[in-house]
Structures are given as structure tokens and as C-alpha cells.
C-alpha positions as CSV (number, residue, x, y, z in Angstrom):
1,X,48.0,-108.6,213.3
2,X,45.0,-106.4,214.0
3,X,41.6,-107.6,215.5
4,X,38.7,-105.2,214.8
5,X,35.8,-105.9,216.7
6,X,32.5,-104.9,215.9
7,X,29.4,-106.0,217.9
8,X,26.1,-103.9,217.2
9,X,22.3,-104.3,218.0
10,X,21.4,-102.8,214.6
11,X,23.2,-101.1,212.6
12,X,20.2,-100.4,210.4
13,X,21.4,-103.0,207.5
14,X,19.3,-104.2,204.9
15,X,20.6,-106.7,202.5
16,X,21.2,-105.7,198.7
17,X,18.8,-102.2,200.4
18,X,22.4,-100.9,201.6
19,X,24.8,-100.0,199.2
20,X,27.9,-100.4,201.8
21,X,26.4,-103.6,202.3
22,X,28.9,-104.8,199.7
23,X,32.1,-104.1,201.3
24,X,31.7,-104.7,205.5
25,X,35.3,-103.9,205.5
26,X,35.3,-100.3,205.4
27,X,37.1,-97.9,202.9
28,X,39.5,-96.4,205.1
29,X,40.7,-99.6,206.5
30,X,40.9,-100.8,202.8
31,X,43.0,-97.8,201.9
32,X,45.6,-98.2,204.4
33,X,45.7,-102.1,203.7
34,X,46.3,-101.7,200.1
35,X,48.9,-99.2,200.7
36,X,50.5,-101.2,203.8
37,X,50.7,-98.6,205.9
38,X,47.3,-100.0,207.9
39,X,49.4,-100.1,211.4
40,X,50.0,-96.5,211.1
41,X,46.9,-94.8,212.2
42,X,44.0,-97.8,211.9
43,X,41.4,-95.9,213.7
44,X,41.6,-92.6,213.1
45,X,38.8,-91.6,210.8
46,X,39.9,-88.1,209.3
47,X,37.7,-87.3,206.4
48,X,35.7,-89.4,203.2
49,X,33.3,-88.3,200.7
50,X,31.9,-91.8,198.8
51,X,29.8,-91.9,195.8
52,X,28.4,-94.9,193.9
53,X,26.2,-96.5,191.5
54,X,24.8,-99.8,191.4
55,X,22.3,-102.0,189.4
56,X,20.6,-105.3,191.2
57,X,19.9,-108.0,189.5
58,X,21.2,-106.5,186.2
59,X,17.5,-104.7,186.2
60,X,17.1,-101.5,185.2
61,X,14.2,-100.7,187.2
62,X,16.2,-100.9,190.3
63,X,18.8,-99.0,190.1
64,X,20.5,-97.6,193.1
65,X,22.6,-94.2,194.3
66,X,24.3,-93.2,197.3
67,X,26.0,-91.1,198.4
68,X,28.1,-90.6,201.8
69,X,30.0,-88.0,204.2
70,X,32.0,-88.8,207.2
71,X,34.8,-86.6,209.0
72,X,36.4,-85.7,212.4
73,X,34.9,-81.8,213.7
74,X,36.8,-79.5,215.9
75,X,34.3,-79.5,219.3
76,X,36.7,-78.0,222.3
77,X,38.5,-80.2,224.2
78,X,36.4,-83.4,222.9
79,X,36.8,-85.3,219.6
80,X,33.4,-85.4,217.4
81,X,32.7,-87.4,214.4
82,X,29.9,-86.9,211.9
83,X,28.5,-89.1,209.3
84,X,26.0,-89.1,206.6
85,X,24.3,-91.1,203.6
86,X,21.7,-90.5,201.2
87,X,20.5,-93.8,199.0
88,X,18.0,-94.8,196.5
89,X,16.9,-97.5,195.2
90,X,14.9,-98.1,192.2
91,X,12.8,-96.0,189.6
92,X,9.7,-95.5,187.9
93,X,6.6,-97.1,189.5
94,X,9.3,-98.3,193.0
95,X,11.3,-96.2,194.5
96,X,13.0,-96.2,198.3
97,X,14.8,-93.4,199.8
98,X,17.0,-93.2,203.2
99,X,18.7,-90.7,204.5
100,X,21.6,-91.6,207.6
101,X,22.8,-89.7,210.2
102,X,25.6,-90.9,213.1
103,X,27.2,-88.3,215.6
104,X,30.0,-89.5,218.3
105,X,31.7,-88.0,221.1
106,X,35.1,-89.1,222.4
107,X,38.4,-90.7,221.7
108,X,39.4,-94.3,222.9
109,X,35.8,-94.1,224.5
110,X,33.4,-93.2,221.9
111,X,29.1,-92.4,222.4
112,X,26.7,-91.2,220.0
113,X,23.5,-91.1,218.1
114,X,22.3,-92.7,215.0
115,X,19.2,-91.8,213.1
116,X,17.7,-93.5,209.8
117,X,15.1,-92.0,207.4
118,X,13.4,-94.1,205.1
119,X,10.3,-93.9,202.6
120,X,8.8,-96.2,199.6
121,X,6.8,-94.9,197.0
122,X,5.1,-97.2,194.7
123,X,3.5,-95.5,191.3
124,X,2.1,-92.7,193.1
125,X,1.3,-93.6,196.1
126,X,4.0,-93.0,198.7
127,X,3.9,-94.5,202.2
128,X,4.1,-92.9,205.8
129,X,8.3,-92.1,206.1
130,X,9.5,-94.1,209.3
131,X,12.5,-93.0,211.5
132,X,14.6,-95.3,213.2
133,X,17.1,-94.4,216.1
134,X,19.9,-96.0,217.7
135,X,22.3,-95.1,220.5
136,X,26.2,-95.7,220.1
137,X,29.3,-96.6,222.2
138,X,32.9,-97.8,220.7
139,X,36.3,-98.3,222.9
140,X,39.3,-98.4,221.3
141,X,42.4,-101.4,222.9
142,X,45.6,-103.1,222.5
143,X,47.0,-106.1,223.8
144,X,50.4,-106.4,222.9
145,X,50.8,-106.2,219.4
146,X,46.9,-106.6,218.7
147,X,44.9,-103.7,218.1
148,X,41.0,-103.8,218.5
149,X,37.3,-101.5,218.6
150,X,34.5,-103.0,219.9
151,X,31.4,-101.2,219.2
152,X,27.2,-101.6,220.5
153,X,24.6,-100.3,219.3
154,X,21.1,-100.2,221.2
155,X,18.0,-100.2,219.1
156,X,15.6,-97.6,220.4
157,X,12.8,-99.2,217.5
158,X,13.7,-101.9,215.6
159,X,14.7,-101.8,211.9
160,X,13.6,-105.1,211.2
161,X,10.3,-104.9,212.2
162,X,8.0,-106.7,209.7
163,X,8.9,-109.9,209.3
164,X,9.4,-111.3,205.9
165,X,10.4,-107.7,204.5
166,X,13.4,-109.1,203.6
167,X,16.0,-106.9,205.8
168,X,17.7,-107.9,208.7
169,X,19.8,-106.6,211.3
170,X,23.6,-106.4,212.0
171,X,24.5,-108.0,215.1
172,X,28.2,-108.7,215.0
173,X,31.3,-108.0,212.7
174,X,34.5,-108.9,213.3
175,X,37.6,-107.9,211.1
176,X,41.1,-109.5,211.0
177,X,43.7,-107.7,209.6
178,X,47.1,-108.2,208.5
179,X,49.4,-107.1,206.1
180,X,48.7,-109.1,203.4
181,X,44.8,-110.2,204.4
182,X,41.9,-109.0,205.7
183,X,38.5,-110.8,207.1
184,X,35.4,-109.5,208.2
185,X,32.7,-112.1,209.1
186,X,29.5,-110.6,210.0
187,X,26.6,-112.4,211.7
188,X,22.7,-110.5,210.4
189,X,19.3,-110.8,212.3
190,X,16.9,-111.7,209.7
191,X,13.6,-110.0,209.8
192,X,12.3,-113.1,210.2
193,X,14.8,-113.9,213.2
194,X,17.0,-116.3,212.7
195,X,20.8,-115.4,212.5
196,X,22.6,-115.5,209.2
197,X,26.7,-115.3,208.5
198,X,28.5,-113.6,206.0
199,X,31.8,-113.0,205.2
200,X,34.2,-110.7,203.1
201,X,37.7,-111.2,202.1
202,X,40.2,-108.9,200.6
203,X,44.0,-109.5,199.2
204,X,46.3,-107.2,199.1
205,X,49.0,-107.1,195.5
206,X,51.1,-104.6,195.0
207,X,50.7,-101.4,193.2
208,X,47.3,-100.2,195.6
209,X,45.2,-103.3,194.2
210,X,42.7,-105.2,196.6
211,X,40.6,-108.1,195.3
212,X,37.8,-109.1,197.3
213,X,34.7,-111.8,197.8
214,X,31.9,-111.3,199.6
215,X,29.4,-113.9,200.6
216,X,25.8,-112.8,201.7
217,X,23.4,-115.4,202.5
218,X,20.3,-112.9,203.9
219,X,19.9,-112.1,200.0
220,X,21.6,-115.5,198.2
221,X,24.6,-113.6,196.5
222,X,28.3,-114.2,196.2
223,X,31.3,-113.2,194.5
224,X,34.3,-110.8,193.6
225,X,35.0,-107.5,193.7
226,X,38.0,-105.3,193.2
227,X,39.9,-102.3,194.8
228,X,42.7,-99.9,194.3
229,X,44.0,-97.0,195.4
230,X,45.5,-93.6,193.4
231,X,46.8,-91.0,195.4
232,X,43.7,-89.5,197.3
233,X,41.3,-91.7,194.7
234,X,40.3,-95.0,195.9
235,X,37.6,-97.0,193.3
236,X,36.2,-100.0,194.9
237,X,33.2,-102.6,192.9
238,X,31.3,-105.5,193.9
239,X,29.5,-108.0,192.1
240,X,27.2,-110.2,193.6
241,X,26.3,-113.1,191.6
242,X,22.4,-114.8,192.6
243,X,22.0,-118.1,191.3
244,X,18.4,-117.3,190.0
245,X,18.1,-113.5,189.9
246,X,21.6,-112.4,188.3
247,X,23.9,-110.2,189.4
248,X,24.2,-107.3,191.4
249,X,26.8,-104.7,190.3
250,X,28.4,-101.5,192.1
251,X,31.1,-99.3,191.5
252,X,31.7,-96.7,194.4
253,X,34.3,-93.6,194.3
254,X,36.0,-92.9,197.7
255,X,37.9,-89.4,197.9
256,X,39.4,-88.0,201.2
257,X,42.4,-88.6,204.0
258,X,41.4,-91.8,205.0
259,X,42.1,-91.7,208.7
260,X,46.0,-90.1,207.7
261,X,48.6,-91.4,205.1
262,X,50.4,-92.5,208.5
């Protein structure tokens, strides 16, 4: 088995705001999961360009894009990651955009820097953009046949900082993986403060096929969505079903190494 651990202050989350909100288990874990070759290389990030579309609510006024960049960097004798997103939501008379930006140092012992852009415009008035900023730190362990990465992050301002907004915070994940399941279970500040638990599943078949559930009670939705893998393509939806609003749809494209085909 392999234990991921994932504890962060804020990791700037934000409900049906964040695309990757979908899928807490991440695409390169998914990858190697779906081809079984997970226990090869499990946290080695190597490269990923991701780019999806998505549709809350089934309404076409809110409409959402993103798209994402992440890779290991040549920086002397130290390892040095870099990440980046660009997302909007929505069109016409609401529209949000964010920009992302994490840098780490390291190996087994990881530090870094995150930084968050955001701005709403609504008709044609646009609001004063806000930056948020976070610092990092990640180690890397095994204990006998259990693998595991334990990550903080320490909010310098917080994202959830209006209460009743809507967002909330990430405040701990935790991943189980084995070769034929994997469980992440992730526990959200509300903006509001109260803690909130959700979970996502994902089973392995074979042939490079994933399907998944995700339950996410800080916006009311639940329900399937499906991954698999061809050759350095990986296509991964959600579908997030509200009981009063509708559903939430998103289709992502992931392309790169995937932390190495192991």
C-alpha cells in the first residue's frame, strides 16, 4: 500500500471556483494507478501540461477554462519545481479570473512559495485584483513497505476571508493508494469556519480505465467521473450532480511524463 499525506493551511481552494477541485487525487498519481506501475516512481513529478473545460450547473453563463503547467527545472545541485494555472469562470455580465503560481526547492525535503491572483468583473465594473501568498514545505518517507508526503502550507493572508463568499480552505488531504484503489479524503475550512469532509474514489479496470466519485459537501455535489490513459494522453471528467442546481460537468486533457513511466 501507499499512504499520501497531505496536510495544508490553504491551499487556496474554492469549491466548484477551482477546476482541479474535481479530482483531489492528482493526475500523475492517477496515471501510474491506471497503468499499475504507481510503486515505480510515486513522487516524482517530471512534467504536465493540463487543459479543460467545464460548465456548472449545466448554465451557460458560467462556463469555466483552465489551464495548467507543472515540471521539474534543472537549478545546480538542488531540485526545483514550477507550477502554474490560469482559470475562468463565467461570461458576459460575471466573470472571475485567477492566475497560480507555486515554486519548490529540494528533494525528500521540499520549501517553496505560492502565489494566487484573482479578479471579478461584473458587467463593466471590475473589482480591485487581490493576491494571496502562501509559504510551502513537503517531506517525502517510508516505513516499510508504506510510502508517504506530508505537506503544510502557511497562509501569509487568508483566502477565505469574507465569510459567506462561499469558498473555503483546504486543510488536510489524505490519499490511500493501492493497486487496485485509491482514496483521498479531504477536510475544507469553510469561509464561514466550520470544517467540511469530502472524499474521492477511483477504481482501477484494465486497459488504462479509472472510474471515480467525488463527494463535495462545501458546494452540495456528488457523483462519477471517468479516467483513462493512452500513451502520453490521459482524458479525465467529472460530473457533479446538485440536487437543486444540476450538474456540473468537466472534461480535462492531461499530456506530459507523469513523474516517469517507471
Amino acid at each position: 500500500m501507499t499512504v499520501v499525506l497531505c496536510f495544508k493551511g490553504a491551499c487556496f481552494a474554492g469549491g466548484l471556483h477551482d477546476f482541479l477541485d474535481s479530482w483531489p487525487i492528482d493526475s500523475g498519481t492517477t496515471r501510474r494507478i491506471l497503468l499499475e506501475n504507481h510503486k515505480s516512481s510515486i513522487f516524482h513529478r517530471g512534467f504536465l501540461a493540463q487543459a479543460g473545460q467545464g460548465r456548472l450547473f449545466e448554465m451557460p453563463e458560467l462556463d469555466q477554462r483552465f489551464v495548467a503547467l507543472a515540471g521539474d527545472l534543472p537549478f545546480g545541485f538542488m531540485k526545483m519545481y514550477l507550477a502554474g494555472d490560469w482559470g475562468r469562470l463565467g461570461s458576459r455580465l460575471f466573470v472571475e479570473d485567477r492566475i497560480s503560481g507555486h515554486l519548490f526547492f529540494g528533494g525528500n525535503q521540499t520549501w517553496g512559495v505560492s502565489a494566487r491572483w484573482r479578479r471579478q468583473t461584473l458587467g463593466d465594473q471590475s473589482e480591485e485584483p487581490t493576491i494571496h501568498f502562501g509559504l510551502l514545505w513537503e517531506t517525502k518517507f517510508k516505513v516499510q513497505e508504506v510510502h508517504g508526503r506530508f505537506s503544510v502550507v502557511w497562509p501569509l493572508n487568508s483566502w477565505a476571508a469574507n465569510p459567506g463568499d462561499g469558498r473555503r480552505e483546504t486543510i488536510f488531504n489524505l490519499t490511500l493508494v493501492e493497486s487496485n484503489l485509491a482514496l483521498a479524503m479531504v477536510v475544507d475550512r469553510h469561509a464561514e469556519g466550520h470544517p467540511l469532509l469530502g472524499i474521492h474514489l477511483l477504481l482501477p479496470f484494465d486497459g488504462g480505465v479509472g472510474l471515480e466519485f467525488r463527494a463535495d459537501p462545501s458546494t452540495g455535489g456528488l457523483g462519477p467521473g471517468l479516467s483513462f490513459v493512452r500513451g502520453s494522453l490521459m482524458v479525465r471528467s467529472s460530473h457533479l450532480i446538485h440536487p437543486h442546481l444540476g450538474v456540473t460537468h468537466r472534461l480535462m486533457l492531461v499530456v506530459g511524463r507523469f513523474g516517469g513511466e517507471g
